[in-house]
Backbone bond lengths (Angstrom), bond angles and torsions (degrees), N, CA, C in turn:
res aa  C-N    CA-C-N  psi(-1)  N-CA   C-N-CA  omega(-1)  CA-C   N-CA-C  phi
1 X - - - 1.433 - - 1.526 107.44 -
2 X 1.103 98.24 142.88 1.733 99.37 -174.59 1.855 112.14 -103.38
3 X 0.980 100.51 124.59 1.978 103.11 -176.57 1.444 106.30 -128.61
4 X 1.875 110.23 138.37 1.189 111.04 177.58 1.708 96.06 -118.54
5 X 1.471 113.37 147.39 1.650 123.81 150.59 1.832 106.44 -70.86
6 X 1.417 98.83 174.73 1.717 143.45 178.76 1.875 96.25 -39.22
7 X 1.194 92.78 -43.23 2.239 112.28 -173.11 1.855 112.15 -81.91
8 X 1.244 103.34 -20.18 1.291 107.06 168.46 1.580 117.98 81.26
9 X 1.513 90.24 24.37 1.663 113.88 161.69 1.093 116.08 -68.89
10 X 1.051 133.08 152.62 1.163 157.71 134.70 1.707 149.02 -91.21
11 X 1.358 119.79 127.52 1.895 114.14 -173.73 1.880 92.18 -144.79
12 X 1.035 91.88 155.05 1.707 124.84 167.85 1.387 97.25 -77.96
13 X 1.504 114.73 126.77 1.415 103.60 146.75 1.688 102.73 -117.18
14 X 1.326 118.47 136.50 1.326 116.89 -179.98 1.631 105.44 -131.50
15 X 1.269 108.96 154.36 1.826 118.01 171.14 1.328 95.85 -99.55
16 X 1.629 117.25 138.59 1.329 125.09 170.29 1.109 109.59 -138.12
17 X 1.899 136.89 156.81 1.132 139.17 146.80 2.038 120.03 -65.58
18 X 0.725 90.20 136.75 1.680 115.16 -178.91 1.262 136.60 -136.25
19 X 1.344 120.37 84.51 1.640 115.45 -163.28 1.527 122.88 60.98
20 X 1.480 95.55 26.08 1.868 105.57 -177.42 1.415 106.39 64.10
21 X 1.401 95.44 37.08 1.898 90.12 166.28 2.062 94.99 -149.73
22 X 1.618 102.45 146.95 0.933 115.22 -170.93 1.278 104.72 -76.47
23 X 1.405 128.86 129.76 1.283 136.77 -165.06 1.561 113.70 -129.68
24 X 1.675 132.60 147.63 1.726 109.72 -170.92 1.992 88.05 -140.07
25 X 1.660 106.56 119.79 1.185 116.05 -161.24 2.097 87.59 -104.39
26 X 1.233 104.53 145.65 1.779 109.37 154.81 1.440 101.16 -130.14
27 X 1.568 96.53 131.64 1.528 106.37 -178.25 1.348 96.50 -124.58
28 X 1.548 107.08 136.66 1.473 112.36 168.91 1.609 112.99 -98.87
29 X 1.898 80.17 139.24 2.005 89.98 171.63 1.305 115.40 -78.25
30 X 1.278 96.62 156.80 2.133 118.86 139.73 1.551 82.16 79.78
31 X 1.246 148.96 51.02 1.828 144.45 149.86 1.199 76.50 72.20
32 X 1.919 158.50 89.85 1.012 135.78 75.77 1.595 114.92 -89.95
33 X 1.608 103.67 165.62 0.863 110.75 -162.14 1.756 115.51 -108.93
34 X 1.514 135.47 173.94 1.168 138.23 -161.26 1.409 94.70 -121.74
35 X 1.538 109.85 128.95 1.508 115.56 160.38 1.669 114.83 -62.61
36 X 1.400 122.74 112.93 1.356 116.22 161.88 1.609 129.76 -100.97
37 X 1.087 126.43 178.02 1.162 109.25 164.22 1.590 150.91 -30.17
38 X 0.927 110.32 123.54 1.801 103.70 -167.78 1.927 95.98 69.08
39 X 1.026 112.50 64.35 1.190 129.81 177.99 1.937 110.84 16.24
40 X 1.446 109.09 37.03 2.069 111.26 -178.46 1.284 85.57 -74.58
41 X 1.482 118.86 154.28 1.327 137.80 124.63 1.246 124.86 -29.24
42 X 1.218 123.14 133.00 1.659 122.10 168.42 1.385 109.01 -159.46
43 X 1.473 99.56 158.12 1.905 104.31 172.89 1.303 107.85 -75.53
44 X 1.666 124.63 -28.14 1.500 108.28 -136.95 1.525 72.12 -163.84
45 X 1.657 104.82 140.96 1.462 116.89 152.25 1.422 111.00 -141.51
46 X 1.700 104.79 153.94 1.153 108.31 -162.76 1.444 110.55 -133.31
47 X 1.391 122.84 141.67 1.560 132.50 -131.78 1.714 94.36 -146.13
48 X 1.300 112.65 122.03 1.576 116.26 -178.08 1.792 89.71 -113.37
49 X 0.880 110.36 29.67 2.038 109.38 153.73 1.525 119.87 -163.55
50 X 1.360 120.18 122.45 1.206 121.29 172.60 0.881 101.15 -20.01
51 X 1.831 121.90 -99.08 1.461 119.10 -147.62 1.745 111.87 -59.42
52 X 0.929 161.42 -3.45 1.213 159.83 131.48 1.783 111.18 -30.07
53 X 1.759 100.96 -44.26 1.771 78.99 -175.76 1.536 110.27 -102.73
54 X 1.347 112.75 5.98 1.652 126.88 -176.16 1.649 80.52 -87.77
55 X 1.373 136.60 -38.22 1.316 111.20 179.88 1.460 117.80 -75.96
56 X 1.487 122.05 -47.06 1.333 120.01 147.46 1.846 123.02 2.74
57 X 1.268 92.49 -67.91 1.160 99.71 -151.78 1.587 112.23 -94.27
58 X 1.145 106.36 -17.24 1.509 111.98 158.38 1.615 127.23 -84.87
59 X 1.390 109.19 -9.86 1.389 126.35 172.29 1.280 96.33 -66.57
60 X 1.402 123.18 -59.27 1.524 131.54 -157.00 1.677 101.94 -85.06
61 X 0.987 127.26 11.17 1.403 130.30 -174.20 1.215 135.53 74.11
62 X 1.826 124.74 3.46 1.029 136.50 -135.01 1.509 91.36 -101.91
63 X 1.762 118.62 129.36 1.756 124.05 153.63 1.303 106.20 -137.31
64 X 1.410 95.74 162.23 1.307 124.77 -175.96 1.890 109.35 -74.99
65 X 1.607 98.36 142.73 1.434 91.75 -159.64 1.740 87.88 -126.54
66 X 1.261 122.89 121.41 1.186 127.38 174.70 1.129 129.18 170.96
């Protein structure tokens, strides 16, 4: 599913299998980058519980537009 914030960013959030465990990745488009832990840069973070990346992603301002 694709979600933009207030800045007109954009990230993927997708559900994937992973070692037979349900896994929930957000990847950011177009060379911006993803706040990770301890504030690194990253393309892509990856979240082994819903509510962990639904908080993610509402921290950062990000909804679904459609």
């Amino acid at each position: 599913m694709k979600m933009f914030n207030a800045a007109g960013e954009a990230v993927y959030f997708n559900r994937i299998m992973k070692n037979g465990k349900e896994q929930f990745v957000v990847k950011a488009l177009s060379g911006q980058h993803i706040m990770g832990r301890d504030r690194q840069k990253h393309s892509s973070r990856t979240f082994t519980e819903l509510h962990q990346a639904e908080a993610f992603l509402r921290r950062a301002g990000y909804k679904c537009k459609g």
